[in-house]
N, CA, C and O atoms as a Tinker XYZ file with bonds, in Angstrom:
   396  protein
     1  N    -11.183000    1.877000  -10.274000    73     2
     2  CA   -11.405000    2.090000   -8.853000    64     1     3
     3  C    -10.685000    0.997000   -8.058000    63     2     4     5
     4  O    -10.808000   -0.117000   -8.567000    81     3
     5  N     -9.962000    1.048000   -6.932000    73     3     6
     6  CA    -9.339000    0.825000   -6.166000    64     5     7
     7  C    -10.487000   -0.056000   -5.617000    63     6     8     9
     8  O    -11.523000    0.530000   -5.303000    81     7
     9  N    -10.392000   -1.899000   -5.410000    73     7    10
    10  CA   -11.323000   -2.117000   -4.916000    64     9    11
    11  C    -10.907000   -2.529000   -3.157000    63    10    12    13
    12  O    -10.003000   -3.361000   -3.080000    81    11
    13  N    -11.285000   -2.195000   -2.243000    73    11    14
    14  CA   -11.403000   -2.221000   -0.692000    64    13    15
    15  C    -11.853000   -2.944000   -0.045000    63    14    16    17
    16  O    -13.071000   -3.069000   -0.170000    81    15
    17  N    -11.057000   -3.926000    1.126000    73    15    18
    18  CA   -12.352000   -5.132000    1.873000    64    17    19
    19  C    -11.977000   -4.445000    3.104000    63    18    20    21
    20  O    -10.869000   -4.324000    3.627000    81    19
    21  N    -13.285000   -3.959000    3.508000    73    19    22
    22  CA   -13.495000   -4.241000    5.143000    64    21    23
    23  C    -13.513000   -5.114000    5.666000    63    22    24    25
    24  O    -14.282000   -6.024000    5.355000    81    23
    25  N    -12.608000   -5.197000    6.751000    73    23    26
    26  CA   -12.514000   -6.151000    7.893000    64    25    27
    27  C    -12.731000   -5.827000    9.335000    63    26    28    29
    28  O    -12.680000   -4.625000    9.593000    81    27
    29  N    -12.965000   -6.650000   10.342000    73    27    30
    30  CA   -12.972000   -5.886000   11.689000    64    29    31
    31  C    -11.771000   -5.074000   12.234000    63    30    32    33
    32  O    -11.949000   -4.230000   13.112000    81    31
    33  N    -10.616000   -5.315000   11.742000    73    31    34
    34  CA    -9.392000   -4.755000   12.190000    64    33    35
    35  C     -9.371000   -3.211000   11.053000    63    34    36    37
    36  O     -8.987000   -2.130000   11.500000    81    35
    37  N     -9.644000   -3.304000   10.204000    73    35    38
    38  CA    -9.543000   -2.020000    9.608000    64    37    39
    39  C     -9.792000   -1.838000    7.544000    63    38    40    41
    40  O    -10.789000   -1.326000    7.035000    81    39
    41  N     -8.877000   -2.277000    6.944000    73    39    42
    42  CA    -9.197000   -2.243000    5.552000    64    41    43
    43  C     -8.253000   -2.830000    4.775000    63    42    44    45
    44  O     -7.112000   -2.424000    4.996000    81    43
    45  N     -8.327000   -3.361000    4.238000    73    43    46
    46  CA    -7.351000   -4.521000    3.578000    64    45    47
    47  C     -7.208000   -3.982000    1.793000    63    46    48    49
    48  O     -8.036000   -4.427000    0.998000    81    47
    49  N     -6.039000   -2.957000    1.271000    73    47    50
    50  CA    -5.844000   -2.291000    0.880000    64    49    51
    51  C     -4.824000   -3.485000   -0.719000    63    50    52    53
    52  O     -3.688000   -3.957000   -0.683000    81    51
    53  N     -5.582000   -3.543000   -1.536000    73    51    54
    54  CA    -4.695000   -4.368000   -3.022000    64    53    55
    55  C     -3.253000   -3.603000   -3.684000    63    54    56    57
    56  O     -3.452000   -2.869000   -4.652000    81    55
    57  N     -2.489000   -3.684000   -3.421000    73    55    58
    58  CA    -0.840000   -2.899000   -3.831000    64    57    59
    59  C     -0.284000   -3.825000   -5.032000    63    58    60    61
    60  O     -0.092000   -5.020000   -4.809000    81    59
    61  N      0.025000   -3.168000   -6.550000    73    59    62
    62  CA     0.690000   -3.484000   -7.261000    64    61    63
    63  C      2.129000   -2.700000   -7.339000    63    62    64    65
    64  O      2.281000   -1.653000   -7.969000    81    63
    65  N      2.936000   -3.222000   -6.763000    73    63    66
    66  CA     4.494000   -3.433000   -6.244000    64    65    67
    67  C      5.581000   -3.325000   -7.477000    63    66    68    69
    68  O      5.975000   -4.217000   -8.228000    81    67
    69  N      5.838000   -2.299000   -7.442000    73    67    70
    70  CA     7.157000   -1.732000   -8.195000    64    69    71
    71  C      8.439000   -1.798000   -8.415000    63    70    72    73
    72  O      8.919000   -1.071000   -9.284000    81    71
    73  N      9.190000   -2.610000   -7.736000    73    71    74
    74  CA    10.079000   -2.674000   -6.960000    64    73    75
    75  C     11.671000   -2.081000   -7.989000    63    74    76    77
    76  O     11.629000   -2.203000   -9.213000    81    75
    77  N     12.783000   -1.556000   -7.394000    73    75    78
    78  CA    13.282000   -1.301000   -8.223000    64    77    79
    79  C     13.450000   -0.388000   -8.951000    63    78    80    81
    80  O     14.269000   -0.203000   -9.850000    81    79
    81  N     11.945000    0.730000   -8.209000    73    79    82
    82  CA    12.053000    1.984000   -9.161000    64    81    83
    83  C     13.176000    2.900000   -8.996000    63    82    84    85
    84  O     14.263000    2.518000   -8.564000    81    83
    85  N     12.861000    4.425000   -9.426000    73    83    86
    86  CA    13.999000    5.331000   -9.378000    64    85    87
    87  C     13.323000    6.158000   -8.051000    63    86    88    89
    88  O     13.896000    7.139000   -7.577000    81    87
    89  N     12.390000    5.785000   -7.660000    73    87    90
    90  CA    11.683000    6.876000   -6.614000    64    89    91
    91  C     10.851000    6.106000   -5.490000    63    90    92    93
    92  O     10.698000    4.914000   -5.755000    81    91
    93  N     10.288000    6.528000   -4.306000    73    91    94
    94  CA     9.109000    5.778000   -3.532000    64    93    95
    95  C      8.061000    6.746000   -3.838000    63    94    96    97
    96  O      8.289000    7.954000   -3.912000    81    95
    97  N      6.625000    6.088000   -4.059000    73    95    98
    98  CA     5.732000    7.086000   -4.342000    64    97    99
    99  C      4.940000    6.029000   -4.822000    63    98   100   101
   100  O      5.207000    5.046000   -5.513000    81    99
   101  N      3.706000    6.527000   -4.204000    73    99   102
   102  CA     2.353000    5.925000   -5.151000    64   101   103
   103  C      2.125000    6.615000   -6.717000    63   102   104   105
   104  O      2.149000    7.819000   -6.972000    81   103
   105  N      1.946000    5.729000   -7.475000    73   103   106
   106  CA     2.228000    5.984000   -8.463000    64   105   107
   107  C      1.045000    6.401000   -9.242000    63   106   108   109
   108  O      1.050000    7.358000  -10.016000    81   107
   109  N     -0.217000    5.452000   -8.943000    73   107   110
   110  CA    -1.278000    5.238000   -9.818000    64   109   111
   111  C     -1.981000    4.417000   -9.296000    63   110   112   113
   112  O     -2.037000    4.211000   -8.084000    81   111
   113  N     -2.834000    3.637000  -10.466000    73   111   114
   114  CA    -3.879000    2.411000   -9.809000    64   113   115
   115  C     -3.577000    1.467000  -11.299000    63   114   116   117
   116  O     -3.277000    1.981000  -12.377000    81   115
   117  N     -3.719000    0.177000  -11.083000    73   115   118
   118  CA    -3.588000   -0.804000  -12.095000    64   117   119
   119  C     -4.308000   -2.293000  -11.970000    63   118   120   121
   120  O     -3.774000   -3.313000  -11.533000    81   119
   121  N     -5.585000   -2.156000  -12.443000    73   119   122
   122  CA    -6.059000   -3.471000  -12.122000    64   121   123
   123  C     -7.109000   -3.384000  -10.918000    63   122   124   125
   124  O     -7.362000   -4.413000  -10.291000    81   123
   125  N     -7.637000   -2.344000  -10.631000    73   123   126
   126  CA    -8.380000   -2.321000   -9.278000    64   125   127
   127  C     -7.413000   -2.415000   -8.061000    63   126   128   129
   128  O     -7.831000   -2.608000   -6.919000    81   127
   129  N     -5.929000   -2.249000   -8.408000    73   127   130
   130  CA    -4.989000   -2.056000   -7.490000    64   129   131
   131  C     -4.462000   -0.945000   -7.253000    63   130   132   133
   132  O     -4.278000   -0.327000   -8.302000    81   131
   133  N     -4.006000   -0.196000   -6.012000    73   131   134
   134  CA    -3.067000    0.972000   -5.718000    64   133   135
   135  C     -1.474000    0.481000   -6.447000    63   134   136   137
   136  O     -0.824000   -0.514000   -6.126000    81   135
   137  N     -1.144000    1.419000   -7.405000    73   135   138
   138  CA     0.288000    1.056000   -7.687000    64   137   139
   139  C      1.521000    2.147000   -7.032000    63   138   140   141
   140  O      1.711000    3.362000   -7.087000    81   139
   141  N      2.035000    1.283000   -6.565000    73   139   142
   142  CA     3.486000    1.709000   -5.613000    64   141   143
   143  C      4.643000    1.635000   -6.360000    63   142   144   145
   144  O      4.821000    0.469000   -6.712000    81   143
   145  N      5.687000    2.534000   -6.836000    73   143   146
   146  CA     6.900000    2.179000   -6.995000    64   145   147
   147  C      7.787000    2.288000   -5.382000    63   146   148   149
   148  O      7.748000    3.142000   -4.497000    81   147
   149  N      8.468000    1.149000   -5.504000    73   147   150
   150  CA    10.037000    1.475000   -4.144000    64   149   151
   151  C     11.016000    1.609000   -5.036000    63   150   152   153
   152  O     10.804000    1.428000   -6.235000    81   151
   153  N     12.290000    1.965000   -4.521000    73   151   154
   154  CA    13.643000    1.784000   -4.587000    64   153   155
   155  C     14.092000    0.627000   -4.630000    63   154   156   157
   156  O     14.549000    0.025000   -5.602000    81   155
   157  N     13.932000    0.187000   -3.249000    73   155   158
   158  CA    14.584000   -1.126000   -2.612000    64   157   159
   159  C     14.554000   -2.546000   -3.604000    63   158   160   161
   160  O     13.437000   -2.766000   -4.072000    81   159
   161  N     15.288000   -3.222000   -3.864000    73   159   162
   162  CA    15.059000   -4.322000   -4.904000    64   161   163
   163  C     14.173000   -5.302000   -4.025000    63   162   164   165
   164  O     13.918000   -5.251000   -2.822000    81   163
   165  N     13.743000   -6.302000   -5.097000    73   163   166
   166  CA    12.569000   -7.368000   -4.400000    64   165   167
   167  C     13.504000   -8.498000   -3.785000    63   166   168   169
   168  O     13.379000   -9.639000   -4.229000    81   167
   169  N     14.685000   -8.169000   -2.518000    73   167   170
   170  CA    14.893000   -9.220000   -1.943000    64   169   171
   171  C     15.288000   -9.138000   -0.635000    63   170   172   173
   172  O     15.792000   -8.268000    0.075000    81   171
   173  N     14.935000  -10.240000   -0.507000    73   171   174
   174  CA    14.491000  -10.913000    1.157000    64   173   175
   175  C     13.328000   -9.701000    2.135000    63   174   176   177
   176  O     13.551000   -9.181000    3.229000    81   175
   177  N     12.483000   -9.601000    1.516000    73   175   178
   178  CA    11.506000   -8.767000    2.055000    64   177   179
   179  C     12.121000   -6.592000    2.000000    63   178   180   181
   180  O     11.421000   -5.601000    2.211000    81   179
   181  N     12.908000   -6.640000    1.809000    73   179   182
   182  CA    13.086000   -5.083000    1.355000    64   181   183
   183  C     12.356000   -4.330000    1.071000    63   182   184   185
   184  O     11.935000   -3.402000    1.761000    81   183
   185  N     11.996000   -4.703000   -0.356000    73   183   186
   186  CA    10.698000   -4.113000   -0.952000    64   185   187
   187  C      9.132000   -4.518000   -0.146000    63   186   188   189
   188  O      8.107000   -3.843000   -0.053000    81   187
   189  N      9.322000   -5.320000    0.150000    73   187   190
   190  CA     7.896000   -5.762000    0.815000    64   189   191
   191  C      7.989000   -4.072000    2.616000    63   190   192   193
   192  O      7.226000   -3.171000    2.962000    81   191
   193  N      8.925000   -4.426000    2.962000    73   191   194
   194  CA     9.038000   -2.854000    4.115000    64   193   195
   195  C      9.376000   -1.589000    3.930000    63   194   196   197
   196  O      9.397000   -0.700000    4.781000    81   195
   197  N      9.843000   -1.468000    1.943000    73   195   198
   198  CA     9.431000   -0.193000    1.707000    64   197   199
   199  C      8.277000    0.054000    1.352000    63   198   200   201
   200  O      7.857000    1.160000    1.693000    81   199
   201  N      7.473000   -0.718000    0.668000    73   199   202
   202  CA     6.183000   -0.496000    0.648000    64   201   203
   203  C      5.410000   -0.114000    1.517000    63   202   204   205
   204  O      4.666000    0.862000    1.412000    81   203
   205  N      5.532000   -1.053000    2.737000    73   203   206
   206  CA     4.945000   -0.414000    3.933000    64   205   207
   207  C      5.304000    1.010000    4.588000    63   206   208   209
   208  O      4.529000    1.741000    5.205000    81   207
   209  N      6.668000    1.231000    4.308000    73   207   210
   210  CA     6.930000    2.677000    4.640000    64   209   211
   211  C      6.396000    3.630000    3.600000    63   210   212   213
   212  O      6.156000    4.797000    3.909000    81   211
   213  N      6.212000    3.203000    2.458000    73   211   214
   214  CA     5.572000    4.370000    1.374000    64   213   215
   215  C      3.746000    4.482000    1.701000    63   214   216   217
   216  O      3.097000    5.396000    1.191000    81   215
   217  N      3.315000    3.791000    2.292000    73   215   218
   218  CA     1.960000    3.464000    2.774000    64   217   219
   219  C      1.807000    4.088000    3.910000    63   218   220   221
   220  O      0.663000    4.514000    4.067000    81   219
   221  N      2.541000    4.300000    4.764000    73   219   222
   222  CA     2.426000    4.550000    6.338000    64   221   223
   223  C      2.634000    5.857000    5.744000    63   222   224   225
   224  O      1.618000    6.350000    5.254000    81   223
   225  N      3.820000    6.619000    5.658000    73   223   226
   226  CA     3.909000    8.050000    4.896000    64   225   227
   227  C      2.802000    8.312000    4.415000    63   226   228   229
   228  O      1.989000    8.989000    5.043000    81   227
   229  N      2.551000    7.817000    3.184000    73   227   230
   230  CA     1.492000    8.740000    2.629000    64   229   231
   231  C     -0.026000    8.910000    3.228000    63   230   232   233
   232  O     -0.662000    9.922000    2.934000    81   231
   233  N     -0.540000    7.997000    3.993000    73   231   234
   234  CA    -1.400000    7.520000    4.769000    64   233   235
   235  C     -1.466000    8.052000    6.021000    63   234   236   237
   236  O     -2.490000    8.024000    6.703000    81   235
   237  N     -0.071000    8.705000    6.484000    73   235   238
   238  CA    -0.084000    9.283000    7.502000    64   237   239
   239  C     -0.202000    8.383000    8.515000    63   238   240   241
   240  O     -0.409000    8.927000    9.600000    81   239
   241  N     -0.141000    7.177000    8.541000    73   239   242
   242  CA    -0.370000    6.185000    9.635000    64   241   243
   243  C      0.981000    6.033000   10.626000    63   242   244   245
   244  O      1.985000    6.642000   10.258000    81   243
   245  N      1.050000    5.265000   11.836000    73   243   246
   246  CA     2.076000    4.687000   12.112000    64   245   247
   247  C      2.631000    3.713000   11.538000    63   246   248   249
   248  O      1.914000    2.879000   10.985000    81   247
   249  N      4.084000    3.573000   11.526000    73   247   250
   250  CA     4.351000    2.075000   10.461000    64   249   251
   251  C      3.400000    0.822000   10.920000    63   250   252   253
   252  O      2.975000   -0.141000   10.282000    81   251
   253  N      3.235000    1.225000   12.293000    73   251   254
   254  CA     2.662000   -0.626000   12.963000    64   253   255
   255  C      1.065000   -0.725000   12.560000    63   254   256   257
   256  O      0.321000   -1.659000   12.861000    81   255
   257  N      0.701000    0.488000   11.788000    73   255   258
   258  CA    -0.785000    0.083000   11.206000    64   257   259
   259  C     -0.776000   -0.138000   10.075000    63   258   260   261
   260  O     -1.859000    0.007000    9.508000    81   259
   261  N      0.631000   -0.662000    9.083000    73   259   262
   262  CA     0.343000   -0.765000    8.290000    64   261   263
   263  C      0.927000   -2.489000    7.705000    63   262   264   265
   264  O      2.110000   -2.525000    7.366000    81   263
   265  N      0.077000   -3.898000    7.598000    73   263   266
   266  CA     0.730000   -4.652000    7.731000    64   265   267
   267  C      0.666000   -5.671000    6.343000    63   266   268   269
   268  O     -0.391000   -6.117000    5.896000    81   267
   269  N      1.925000   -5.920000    5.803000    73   267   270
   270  CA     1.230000   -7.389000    4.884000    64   269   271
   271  C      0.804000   -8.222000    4.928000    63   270   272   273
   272  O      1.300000   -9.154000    5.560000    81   271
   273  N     -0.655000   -8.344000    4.096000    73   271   274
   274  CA    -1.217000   -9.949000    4.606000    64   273   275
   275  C     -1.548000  -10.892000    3.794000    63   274   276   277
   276  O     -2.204000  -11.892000    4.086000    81   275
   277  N     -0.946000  -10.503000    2.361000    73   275   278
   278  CA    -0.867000  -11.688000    1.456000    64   277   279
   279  C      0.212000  -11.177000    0.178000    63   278   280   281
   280  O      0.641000  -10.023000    0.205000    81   279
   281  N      0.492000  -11.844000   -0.603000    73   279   282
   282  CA     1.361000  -11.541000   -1.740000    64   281   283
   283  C      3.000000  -11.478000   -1.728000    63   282   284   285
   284  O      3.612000  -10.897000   -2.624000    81   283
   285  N      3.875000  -12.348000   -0.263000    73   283   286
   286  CA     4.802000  -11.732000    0.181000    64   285   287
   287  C      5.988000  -11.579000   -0.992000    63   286   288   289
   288  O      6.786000  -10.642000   -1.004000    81   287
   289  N      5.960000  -12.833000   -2.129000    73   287   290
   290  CA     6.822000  -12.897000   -2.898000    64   289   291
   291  C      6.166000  -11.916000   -4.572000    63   290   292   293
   292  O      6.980000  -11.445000   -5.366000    81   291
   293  N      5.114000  -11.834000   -4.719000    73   291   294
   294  CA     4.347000  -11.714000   -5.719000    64   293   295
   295  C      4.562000  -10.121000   -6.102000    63   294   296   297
   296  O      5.182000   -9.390000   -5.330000    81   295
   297  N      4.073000   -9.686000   -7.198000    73   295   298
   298  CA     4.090000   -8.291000   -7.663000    64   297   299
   299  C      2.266000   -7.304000   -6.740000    63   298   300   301
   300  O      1.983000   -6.167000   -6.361000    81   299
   301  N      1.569000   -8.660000   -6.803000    73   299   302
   302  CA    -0.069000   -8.194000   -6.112000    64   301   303
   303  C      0.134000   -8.597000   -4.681000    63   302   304   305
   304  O      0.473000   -9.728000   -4.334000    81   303
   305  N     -0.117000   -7.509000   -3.812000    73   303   306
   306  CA    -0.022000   -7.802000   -2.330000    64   305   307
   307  C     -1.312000   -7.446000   -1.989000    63   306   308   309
   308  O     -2.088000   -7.090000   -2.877000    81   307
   309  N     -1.707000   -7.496000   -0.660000    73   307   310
   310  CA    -2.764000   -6.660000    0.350000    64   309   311
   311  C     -1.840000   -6.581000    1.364000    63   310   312   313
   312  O     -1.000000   -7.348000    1.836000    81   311
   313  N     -2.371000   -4.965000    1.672000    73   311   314
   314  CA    -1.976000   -4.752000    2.868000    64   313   315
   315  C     -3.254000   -4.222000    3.793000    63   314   316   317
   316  O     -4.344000   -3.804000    3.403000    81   315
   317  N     -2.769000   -4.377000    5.114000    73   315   318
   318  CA    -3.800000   -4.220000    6.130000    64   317   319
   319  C     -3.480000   -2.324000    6.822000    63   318   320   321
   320  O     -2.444000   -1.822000    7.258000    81   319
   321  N     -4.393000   -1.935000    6.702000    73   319   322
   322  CA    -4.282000   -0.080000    7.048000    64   321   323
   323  C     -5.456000   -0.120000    8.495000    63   322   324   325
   324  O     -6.540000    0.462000    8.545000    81   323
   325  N     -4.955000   -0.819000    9.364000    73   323   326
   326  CA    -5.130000   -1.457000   10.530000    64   325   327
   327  C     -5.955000   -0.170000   11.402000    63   326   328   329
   328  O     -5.135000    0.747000   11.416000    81   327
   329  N     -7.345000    0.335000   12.204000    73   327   330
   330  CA    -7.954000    0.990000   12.390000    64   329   331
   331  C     -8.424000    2.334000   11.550000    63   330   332   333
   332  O     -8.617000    3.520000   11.818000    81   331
   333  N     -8.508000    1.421000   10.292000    73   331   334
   334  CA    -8.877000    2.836000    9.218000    64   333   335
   335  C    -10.356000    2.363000    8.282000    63   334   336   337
   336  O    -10.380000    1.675000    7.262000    81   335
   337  N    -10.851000    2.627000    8.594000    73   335   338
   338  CA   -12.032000    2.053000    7.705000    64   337   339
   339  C    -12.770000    2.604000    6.454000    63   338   340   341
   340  O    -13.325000    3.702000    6.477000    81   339
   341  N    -12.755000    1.852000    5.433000    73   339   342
   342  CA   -13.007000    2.052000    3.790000    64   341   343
   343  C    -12.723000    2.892000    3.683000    63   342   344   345
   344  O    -11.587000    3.168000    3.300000    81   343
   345  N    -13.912000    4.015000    4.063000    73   343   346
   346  CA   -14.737000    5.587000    3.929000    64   345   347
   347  C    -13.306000    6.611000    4.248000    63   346   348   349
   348  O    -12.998000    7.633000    3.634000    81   347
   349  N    -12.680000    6.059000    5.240000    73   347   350
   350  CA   -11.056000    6.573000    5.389000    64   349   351
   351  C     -9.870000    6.337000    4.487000    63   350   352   353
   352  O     -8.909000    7.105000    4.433000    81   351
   353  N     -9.989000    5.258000    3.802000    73   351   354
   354  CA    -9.288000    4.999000    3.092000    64   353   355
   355  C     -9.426000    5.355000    1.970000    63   354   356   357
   356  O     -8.459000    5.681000    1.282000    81   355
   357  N    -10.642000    5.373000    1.540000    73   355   358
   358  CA   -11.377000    6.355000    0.224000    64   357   359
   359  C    -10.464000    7.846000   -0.167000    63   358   360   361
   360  O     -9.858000    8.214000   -1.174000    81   359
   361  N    -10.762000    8.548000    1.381000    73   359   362
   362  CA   -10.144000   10.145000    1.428000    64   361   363
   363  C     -8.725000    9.864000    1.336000    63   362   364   365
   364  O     -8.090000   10.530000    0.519000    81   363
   365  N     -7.977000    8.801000    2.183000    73   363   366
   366  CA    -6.315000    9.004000    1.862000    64   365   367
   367  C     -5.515000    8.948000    0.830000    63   366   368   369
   368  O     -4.454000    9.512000    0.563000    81   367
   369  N     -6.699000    7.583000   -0.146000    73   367   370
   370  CA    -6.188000    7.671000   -1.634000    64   369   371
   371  C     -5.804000    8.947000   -2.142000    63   370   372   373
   372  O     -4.701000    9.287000   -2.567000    81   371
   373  N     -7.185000    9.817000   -2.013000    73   371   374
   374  CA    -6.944000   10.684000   -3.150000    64   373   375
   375  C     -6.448000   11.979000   -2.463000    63   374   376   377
   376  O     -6.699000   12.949000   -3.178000    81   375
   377  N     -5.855000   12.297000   -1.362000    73   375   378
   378  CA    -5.058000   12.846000   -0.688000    64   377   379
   379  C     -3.799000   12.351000   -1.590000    63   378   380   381
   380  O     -3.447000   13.198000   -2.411000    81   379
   381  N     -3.028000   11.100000   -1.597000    73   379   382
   382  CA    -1.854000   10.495000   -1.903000    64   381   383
   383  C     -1.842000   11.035000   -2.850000    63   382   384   385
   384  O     -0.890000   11.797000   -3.020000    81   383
   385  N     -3.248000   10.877000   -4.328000    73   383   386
   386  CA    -2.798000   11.373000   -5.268000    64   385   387
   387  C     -2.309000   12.768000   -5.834000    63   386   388   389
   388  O     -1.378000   13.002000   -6.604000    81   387
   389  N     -3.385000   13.796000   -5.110000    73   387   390
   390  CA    -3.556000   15.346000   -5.113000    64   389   391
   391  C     -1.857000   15.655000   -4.386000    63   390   392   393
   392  O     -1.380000   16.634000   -4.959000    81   391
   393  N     -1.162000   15.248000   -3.625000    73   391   394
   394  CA     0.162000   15.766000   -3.209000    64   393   395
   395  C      1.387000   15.371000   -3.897000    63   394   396
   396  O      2.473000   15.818000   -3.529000    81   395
């Protein structure tokens, strides 16, 4: 299970970061983490703003609700899914996965 922190701004979402793949797409879960493959290689933040675009897509969000807030160099990030709370984030997971 995907573990989730509520915050006042919205839900602070654990991403294990792919970078490099052959595709963008949520992939799976690994570690109590959402796993993401990108394209984009891991440099100078690339991969860190395809991620966010593979998040905003599948999430259906605007890009600007979707923000990094820890992990910038690392394979484990959080990201912030900025006016979406848990119980919402619960349903988008498994939306992401079912499509």
């Amino acid at each position: 299970m995907i573990r989730l922190e509520a915050t006042a701004e919205g839900t602070i979402i654990p991403i294990r970061a792919q970078p490099g793949a052959k595709r963008n797409a949520i992939v799976g879960e690994h570690d109590g983490a959402l796993r993401v493959a990108v394209t984009a290689p891991p440099d100078k933040g690339k991969a860190n703003e395809a991620l966010a675009a593979v998040l905003s897509n599948a999430f259906e969000l605007p890009k600007s609700a979707v923000e990094l807030v820890s992990g910038p160099t690392s394979r484990q990030k959080k990201f912030l899914l900025r006016g979406v709370s848990v119980e919402e984030t619960q349903v988008l997971i498994r939306r992401s996965y079912s499509s």
